[in-house]
C-alpha positions as protocol buffer text, in pm:
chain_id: "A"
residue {
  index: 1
  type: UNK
  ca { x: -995 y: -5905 z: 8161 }
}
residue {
  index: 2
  type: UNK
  ca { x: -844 y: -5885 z: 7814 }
}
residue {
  index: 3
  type: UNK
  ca { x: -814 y: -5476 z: 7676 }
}
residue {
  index: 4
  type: UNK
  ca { x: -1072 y: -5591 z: 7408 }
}
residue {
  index: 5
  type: UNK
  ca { x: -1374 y: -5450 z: 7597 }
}
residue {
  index: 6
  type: UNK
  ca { x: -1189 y: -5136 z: 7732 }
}
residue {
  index: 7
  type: UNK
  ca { x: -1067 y: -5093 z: 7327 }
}
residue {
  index: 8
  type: UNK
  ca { x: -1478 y: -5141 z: 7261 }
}
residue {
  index: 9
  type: UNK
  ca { x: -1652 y: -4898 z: 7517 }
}
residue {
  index: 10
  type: UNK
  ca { x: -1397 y: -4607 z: 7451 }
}
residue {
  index: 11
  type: UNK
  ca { x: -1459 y: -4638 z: 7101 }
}
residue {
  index: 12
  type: UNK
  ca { x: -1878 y: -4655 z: 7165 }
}
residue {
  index: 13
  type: UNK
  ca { x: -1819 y: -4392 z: 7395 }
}
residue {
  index: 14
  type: UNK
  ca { x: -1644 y: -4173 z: 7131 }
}
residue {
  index: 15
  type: UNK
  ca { x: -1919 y: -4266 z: 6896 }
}
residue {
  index: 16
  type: UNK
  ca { x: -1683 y: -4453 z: 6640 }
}
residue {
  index: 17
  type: UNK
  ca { x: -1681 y: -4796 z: 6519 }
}
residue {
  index: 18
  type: UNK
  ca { x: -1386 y: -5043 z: 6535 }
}
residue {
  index: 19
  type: UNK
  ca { x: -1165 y: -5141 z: 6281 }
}
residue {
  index: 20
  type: UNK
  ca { x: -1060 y: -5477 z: 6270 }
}
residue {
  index: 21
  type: UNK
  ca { x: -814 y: -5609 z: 6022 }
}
residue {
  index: 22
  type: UNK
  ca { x: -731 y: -5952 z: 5964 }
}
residue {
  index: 23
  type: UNK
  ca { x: -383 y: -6122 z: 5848 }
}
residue {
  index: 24
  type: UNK
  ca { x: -227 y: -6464 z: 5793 }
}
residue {
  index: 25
  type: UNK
  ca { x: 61 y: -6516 z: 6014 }
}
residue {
  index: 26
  type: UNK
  ca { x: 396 y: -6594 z: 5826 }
}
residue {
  index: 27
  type: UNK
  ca { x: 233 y: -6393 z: 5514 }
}
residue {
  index: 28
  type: UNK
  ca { x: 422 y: -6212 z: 5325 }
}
residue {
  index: 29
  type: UNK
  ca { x: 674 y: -6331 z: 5506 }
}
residue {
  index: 30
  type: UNK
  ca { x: 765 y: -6473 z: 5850 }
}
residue {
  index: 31
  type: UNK
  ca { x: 1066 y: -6149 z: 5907 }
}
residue {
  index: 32
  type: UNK
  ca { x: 771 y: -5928 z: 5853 }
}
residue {
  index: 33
  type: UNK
  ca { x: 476 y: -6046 z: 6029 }
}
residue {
  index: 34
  type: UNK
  ca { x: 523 y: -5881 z: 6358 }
}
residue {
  index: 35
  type: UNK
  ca { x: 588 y: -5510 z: 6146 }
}
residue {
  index: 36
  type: UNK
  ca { x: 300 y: -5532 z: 5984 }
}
residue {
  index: 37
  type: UNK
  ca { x: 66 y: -5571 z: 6291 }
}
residue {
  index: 38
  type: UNK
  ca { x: 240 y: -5275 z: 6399 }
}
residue {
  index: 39
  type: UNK
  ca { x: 195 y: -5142 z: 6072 }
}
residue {
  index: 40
  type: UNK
  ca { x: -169 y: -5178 z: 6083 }
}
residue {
  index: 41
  type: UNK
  ca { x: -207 y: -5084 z: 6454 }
}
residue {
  index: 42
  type: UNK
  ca { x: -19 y: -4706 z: 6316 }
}
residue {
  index: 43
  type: UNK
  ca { x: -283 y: -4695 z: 6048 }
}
residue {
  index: 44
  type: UNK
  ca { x: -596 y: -4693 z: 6233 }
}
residue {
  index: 45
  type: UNK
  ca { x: -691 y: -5065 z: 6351 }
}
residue {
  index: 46
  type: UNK
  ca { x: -813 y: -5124 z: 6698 }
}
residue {
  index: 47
  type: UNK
  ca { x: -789 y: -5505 z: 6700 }
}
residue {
  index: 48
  type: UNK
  ca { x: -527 y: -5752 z: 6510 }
}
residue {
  index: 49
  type: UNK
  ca { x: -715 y: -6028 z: 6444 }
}
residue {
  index: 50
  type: UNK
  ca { x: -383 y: -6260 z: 6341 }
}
residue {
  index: 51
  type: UNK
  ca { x: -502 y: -6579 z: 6155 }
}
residue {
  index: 52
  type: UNK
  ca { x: -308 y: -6934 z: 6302 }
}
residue {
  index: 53
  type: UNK
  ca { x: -204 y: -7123 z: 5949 }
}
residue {
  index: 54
  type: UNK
  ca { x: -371 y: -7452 z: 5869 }
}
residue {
  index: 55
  type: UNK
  ca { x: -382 y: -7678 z: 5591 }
}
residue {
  index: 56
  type: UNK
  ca { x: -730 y: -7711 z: 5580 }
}
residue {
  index: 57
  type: UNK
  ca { x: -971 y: -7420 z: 5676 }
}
residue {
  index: 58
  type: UNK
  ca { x: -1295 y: -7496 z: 5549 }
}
residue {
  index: 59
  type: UNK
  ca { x: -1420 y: -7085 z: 5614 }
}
residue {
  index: 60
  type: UNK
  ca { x: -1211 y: -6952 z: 5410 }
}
residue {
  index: 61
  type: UNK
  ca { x: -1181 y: -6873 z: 5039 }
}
residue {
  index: 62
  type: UNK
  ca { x: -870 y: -6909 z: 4839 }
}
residue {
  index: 63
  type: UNK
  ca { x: -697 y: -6551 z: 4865 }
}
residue {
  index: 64
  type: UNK
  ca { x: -678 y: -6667 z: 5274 }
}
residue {
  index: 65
  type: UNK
  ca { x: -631 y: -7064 z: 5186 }
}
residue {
  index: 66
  type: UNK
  ca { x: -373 y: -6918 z: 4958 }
}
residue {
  index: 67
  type: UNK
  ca { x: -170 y: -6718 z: 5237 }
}
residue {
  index: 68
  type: UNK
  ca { x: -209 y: -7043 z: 5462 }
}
residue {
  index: 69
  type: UNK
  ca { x: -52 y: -7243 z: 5272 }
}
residue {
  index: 70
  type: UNK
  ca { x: 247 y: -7006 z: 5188 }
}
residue {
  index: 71
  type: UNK
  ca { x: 284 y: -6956 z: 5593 }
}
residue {
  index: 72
  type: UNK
  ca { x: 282 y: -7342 z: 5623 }
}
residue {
  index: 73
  type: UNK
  ca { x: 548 y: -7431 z: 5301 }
}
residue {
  index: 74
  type: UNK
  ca { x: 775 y: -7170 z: 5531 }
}
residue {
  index: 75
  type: UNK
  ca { x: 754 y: -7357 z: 5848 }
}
residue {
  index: 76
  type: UNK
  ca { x: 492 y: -7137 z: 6011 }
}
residue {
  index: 77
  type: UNK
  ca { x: 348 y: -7285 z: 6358 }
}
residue {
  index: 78
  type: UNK
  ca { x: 123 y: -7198 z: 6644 }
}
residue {
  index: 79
  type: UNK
  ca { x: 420 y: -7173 z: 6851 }
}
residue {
  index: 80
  type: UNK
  ca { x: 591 y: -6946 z: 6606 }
}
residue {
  index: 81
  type: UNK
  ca { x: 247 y: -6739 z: 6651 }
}
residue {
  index: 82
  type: UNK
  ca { x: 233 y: -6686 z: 7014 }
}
residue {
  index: 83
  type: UNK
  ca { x: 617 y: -6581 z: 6955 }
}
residue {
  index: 84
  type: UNK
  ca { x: 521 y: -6320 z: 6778 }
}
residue {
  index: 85
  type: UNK
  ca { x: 247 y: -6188 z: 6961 }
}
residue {
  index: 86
  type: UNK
  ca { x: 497 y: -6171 z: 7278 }
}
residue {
  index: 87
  type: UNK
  ca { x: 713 y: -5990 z: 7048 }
}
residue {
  index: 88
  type: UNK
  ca { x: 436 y: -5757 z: 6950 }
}
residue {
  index: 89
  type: UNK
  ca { x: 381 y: -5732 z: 7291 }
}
residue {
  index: 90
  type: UNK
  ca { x: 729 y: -5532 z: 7348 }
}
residue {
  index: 91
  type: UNK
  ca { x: 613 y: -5224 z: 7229 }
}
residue {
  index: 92
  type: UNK
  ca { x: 258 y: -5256 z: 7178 }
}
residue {
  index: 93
  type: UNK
  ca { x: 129 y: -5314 z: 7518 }
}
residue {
  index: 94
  type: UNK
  ca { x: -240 y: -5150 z: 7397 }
}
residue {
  index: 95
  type: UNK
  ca { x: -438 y: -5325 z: 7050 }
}
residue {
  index: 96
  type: UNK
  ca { x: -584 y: -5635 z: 7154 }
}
residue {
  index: 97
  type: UNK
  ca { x: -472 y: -5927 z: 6970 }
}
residue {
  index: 98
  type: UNK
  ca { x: -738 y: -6214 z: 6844 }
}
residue {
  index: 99
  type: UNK
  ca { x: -597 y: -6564 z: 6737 }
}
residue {
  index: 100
  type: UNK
  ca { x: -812 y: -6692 z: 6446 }
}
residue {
  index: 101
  type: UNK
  ca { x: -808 y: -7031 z: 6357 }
}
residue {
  index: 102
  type: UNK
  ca { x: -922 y: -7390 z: 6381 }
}
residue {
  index: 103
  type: UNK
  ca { x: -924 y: -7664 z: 6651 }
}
residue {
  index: 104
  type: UNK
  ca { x: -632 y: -7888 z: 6490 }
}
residue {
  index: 105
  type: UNK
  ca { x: -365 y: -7676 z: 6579 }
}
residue {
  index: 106
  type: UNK
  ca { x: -474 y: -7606 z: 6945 }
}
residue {
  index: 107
  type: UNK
  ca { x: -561 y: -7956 z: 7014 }
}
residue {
  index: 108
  type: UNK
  ca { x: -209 y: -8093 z: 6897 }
}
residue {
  index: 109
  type: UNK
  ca { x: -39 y: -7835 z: 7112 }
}
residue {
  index: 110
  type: UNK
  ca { x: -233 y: -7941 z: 7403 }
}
residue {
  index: 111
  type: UNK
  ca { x: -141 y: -8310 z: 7330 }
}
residue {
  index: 112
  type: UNK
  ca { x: 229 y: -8181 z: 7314 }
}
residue {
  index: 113
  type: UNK
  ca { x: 198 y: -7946 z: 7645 }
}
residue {
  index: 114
  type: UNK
  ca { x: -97 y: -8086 z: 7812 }
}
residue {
  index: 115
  type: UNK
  ca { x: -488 y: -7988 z: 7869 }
}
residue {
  index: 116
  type: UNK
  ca { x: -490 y: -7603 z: 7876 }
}
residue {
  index: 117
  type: UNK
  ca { x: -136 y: -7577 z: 7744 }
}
residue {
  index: 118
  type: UNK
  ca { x: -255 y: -7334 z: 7497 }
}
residue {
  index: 119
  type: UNK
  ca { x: -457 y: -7091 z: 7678 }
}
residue {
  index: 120
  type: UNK
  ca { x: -153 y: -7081 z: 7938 }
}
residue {
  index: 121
  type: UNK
  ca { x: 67 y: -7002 z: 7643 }
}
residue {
  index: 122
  type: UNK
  ca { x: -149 y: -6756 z: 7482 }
}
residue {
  index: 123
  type: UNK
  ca { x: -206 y: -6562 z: 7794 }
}
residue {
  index: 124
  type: UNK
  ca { x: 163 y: -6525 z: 7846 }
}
residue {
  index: 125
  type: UNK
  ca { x: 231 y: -6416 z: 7494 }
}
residue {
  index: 126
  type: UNK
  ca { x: -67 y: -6139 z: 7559 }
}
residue {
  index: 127
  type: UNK
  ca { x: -329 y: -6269 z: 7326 }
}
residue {
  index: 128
  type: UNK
  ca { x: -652 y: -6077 z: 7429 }
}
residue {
  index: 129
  type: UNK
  ca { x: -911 y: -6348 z: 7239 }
}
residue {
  index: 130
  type: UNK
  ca { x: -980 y: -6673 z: 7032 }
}
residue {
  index: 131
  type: UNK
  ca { x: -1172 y: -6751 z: 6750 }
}
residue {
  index: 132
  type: UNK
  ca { x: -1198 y: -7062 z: 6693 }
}
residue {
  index: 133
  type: UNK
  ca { x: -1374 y: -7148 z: 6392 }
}
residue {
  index: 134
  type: UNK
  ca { x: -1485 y: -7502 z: 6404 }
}
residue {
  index: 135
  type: UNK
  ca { x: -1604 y: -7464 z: 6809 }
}
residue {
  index: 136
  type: UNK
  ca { x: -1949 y: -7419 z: 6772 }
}
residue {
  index: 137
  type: UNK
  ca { x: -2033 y: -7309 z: 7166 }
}
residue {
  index: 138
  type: UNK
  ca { x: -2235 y: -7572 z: 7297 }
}
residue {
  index: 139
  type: UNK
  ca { x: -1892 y: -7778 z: 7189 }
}
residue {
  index: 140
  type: UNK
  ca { x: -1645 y: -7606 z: 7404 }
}
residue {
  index: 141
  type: UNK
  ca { x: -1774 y: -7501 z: 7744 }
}
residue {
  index: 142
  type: UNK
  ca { x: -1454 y: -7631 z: 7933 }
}
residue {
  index: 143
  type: UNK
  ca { x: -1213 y: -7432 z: 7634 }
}
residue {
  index: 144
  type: UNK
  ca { x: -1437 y: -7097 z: 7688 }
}
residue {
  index: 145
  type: UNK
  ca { x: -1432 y: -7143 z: 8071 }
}
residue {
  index: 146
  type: UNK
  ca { x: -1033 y: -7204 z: 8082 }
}
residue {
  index: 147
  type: UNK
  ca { x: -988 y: -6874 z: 7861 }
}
residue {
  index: 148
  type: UNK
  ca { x: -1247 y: -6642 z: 8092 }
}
residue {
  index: 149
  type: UNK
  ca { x: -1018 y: -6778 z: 8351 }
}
residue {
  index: 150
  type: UNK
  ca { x: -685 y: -6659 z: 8189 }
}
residue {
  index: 151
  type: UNK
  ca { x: -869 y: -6331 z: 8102 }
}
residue {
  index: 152
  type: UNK
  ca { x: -919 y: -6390 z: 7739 }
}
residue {
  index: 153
  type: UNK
  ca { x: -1216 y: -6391 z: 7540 }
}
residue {
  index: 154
  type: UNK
  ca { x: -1385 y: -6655 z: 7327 }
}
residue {
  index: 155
  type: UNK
  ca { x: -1497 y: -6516 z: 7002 }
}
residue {
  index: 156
  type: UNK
  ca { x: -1770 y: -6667 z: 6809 }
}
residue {
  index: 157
  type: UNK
  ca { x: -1902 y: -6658 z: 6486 }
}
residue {
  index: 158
  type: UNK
  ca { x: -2290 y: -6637 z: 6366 }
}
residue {
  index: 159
  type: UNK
  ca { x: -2434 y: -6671 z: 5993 }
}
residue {
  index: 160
  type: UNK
  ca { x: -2718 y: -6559 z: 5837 }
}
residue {
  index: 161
  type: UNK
  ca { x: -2790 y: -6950 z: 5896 }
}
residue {
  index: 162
  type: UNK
  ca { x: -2784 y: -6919 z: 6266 }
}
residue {
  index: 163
  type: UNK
  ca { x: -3087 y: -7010 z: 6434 }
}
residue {
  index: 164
  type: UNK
  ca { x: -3184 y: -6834 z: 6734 }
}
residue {
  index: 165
  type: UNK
  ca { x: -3097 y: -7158 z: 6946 }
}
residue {
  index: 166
  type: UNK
  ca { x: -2734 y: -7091 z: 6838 }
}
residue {
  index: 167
  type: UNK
  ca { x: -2745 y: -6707 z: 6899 }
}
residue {
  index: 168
  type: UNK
  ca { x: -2841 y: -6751 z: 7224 }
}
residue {
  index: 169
  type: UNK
  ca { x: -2553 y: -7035 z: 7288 }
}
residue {
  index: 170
  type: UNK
  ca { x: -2317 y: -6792 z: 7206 }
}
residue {
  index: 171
  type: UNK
  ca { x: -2487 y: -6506 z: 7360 }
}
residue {
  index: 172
  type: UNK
  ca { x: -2424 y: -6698 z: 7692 }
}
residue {
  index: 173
  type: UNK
  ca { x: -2057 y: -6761 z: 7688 }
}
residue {
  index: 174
  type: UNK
  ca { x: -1907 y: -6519 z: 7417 }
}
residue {
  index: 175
  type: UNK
  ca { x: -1733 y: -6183 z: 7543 }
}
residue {
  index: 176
  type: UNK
  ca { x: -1550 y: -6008 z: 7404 }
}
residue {
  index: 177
  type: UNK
  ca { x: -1712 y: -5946 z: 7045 }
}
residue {
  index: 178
  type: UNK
  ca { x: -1943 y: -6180 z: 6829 }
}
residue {
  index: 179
  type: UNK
  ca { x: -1828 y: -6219 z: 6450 }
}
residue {
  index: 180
  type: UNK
  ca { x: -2132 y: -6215 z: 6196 }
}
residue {
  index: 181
  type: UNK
  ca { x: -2076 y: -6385 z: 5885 }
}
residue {
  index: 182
  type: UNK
  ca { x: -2279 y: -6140 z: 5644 }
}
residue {
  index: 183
  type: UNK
  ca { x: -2234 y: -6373 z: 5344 }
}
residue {
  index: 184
  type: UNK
  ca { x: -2326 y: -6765 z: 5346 }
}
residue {
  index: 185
  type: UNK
  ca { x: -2046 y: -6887 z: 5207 }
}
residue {
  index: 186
  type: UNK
  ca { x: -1616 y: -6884 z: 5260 }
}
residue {
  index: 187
  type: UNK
  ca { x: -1402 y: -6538 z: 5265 }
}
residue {
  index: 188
  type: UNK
  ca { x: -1345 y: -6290 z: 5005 }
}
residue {
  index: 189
  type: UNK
  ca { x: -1690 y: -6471 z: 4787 }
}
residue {
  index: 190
  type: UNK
  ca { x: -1956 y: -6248 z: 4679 }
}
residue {
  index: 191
  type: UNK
  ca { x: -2073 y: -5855 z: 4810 }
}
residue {
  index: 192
  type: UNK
  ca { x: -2224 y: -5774 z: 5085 }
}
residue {
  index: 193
  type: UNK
  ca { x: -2561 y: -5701 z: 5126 }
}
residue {
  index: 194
  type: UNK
  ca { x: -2612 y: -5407 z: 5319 }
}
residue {
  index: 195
  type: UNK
  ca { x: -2973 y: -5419 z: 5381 }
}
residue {
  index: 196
  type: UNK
  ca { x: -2985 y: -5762 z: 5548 }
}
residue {
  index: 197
  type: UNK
  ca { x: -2707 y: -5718 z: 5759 }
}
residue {
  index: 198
  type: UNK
  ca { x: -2919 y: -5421 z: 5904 }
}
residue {
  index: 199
  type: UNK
  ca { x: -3166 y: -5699 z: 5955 }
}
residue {
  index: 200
  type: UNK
  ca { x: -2945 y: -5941 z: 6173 }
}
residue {
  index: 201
  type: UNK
  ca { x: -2776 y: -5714 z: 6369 }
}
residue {
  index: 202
  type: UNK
  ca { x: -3045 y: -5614 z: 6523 }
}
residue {
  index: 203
  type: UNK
  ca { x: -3203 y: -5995 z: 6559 }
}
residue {
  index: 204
  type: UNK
  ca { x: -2803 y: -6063 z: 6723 }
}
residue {
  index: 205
  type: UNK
  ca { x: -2815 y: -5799 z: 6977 }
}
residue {
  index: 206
  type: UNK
  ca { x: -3202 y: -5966 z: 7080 }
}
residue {
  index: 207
  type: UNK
  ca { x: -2967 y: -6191 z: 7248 }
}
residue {
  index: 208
  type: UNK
  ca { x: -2617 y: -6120 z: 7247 }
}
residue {
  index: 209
  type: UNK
  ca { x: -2497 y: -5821 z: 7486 }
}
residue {
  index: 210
  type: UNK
  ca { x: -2134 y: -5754 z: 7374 }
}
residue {
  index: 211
  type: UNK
  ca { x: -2058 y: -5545 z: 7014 }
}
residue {
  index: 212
  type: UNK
  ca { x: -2117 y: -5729 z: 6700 }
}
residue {
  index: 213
  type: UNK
  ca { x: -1831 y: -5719 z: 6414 }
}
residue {
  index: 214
  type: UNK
  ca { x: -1896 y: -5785 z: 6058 }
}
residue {
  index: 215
  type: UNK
  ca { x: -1720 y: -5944 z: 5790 }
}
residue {
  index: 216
  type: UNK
  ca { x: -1703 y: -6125 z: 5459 }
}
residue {
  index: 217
  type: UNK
  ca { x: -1712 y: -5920 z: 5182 }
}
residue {
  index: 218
  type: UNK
  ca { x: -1628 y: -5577 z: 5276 }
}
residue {
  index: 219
  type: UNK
  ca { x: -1325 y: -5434 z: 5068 }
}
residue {
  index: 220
  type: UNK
  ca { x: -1304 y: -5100 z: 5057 }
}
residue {
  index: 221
  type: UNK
  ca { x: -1394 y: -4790 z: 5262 }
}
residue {
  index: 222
  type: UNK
  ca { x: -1738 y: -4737 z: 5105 }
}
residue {
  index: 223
  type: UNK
  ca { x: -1829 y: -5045 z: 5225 }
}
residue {
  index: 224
  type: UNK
  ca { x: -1644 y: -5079 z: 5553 }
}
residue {
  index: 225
  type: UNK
  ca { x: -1866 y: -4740 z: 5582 }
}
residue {
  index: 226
  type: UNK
  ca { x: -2187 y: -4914 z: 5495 }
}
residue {
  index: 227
  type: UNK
  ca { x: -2145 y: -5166 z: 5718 }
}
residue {
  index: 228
  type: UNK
  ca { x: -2021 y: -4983 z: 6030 }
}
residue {
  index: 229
  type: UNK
  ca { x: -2318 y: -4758 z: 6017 }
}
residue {
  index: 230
  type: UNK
  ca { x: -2573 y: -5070 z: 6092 }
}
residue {
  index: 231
  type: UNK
  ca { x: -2248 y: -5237 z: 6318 }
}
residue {
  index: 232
  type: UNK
  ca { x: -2024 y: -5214 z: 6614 }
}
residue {
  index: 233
  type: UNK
  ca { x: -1710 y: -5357 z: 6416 }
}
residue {
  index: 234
  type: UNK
  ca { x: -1570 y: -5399 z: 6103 }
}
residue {
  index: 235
  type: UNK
  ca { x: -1356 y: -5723 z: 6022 }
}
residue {
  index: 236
  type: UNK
  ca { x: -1178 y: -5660 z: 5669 }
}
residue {
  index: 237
  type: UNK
  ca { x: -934 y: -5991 z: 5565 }
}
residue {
  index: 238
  type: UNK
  ca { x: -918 y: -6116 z: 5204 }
}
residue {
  index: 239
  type: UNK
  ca { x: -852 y: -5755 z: 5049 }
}
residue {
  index: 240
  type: UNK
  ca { x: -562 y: -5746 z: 5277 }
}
residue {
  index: 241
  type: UNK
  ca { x: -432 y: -6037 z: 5251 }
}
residue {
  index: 242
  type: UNK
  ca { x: -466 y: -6017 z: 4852 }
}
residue {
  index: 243
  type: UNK
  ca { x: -284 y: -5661 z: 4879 }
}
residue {
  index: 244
  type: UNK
  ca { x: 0 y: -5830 z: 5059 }
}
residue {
  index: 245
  type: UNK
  ca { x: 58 y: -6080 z: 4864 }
}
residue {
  index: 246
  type: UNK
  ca { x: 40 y: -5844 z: 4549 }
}
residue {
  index: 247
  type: UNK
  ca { x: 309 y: -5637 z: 4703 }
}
residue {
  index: 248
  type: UNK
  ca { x: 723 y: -5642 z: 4755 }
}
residue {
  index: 249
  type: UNK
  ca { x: 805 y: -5822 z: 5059 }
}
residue {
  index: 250
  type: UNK
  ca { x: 1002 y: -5523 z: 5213 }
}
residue {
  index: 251
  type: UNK
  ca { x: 675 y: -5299 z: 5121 }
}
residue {
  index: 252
  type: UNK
  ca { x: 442 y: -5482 z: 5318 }
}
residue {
  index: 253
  type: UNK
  ca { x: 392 y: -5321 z: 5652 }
}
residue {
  index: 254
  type: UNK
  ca { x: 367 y: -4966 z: 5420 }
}
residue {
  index: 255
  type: UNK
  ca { x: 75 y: -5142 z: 5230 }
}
residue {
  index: 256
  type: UNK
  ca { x: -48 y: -5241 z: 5570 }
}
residue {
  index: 257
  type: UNK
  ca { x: -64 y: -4914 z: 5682 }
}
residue {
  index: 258
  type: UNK
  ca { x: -186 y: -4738 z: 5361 }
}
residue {
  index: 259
  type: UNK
  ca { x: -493 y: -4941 z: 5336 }
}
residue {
  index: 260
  type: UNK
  ca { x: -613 y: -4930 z: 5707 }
}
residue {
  index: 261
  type: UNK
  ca { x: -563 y: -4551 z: 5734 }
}
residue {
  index: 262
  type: UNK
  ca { x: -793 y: -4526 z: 5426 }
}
residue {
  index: 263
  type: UNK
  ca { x: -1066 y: -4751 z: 5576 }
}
residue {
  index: 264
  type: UNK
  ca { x: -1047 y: -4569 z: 5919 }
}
residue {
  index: 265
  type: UNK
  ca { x: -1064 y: -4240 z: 5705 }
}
residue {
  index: 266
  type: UNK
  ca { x: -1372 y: -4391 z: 5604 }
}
residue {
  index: 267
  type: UNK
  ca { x: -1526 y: -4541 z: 5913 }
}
residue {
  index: 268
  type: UNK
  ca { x: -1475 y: -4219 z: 6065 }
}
residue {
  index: 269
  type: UNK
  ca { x: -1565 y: -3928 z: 5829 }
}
residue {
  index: 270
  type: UNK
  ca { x: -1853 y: -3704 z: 5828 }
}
């Protein structure tokens, strides 16, 4: 079992909701990718959700497409990824750590080290769960099935588009934590809408049994607030990311820290 669900019941238990920050791996910089999960993990977060570089990821919007292709132009890999999880892993044997990214990169790594390459991998660096965006679940049975075997989770994502055929797919195979989409359309676009995500959670959980993150378009701690009062999770990415990249290299696991204390101020006060 990965520590995402023990990280999840203490936290329902305690009556608090889970912070979730995203980042681009390689961004700000390669040298300081592992300090600032670290960074974030000191300020509050209770998963890393660490985004795998691509050249062409259709969910997100350009702050995160941005940060991609700045990881890529500086060599940034899957393999560099895992490396750094396993190096996270030194001294952080606790947050659970969520790859995020699309099926290119996973499939050519499998092609490199054979079928299930990656999951092996993954498991050894101490990745707790995968998101992969472009697996809808009645597409990957076999990838799901070889990660619940390696004790890691498949995370999937649902839209205000999803039809109750798909939340049910999901439902069936996902542990871990679902990722709602509260915004139809890529990262960072638009502001989220409160009331109808109080709408679809509850529609979610009809059929879905583990906690239910949100994201897209939640940026600062009055909304992380809004939404974790109607959630289990909140997933915050393009603010971060944007902060990063607005900040000195040698600054950014400070900035890191700075912001997620000040959400998990917020996700937690009175």
């Amino acid at each position: 079992m990965s520590r995402i669900p023990a990280t999840l019941q203490a936290l329902q238990a305690q009556g608090r909701k889970a912070l979730i920050p995203y980042v681009t791996a390689g961004d700000p910089s390669p040298a300081q990718t592992v300090a600032v999960m670290h960074a974030l993990a000191a300020g509050g977060a209770d998963i890393i959700e660490l985004g795998v570089p691509f050249s062409d990821p259709m969910a997100d919007g350009p702050i995160i497409q941005k940060a991609s292709e700045r990881a890529l132009a500086r060599g940034v890999g899957l393999t560099q990824v895992l490396q750094w999880v396993a190096e996270f892993r030194r001294t952080d044997a606790q947050t659970p750590v969520v790859l995020m990214g699309y099926a290119n990169p996973i499939e050519r790594f499998d092609l490199k080290g054979g079928e299930g390459a990656f999951v092996v991998a993954a498991a050894e660096a101490g990745v707790d769960g995968v998101l992969v965006v472009d697996y809808p679940p009645e597409e990957c049975e076999a990838f799901a099935q070889r990660l619940h075997a390696r004790g890691l989770d498949p995370i999937f994502l649902l839209a205000p588009t999803s039809t109750e055929q798909r939340i049910r797919e999901v439902g069936r195979i996902a542990t871990g934590y679902v990722y709602y989409v509260s915004l139809k359309g890529v990262t960072g676009a638009g502001h989220i809408d409160t009331d109808a995500v109080a709408k679809a959670v509850p529609r979610i959980k009809a059929h879905v049994k583990v906690p239910v993150g949100v994201g897209f378009g939640i940026r600062d701690g009055a909304t992380a607030r809004a939404v974790g009062a109607v959630s289990d999770a909140v997933v915050i990415g393009s603010r971060l990311v944007q902060l990063l990249e607005a900040a000195p290299e040698h600054q950014a696991p400070e900035v890191a820290r700075t912001f997620m204390a000040e959400i998990r101020a917020a996700l937690d006060g009175p």
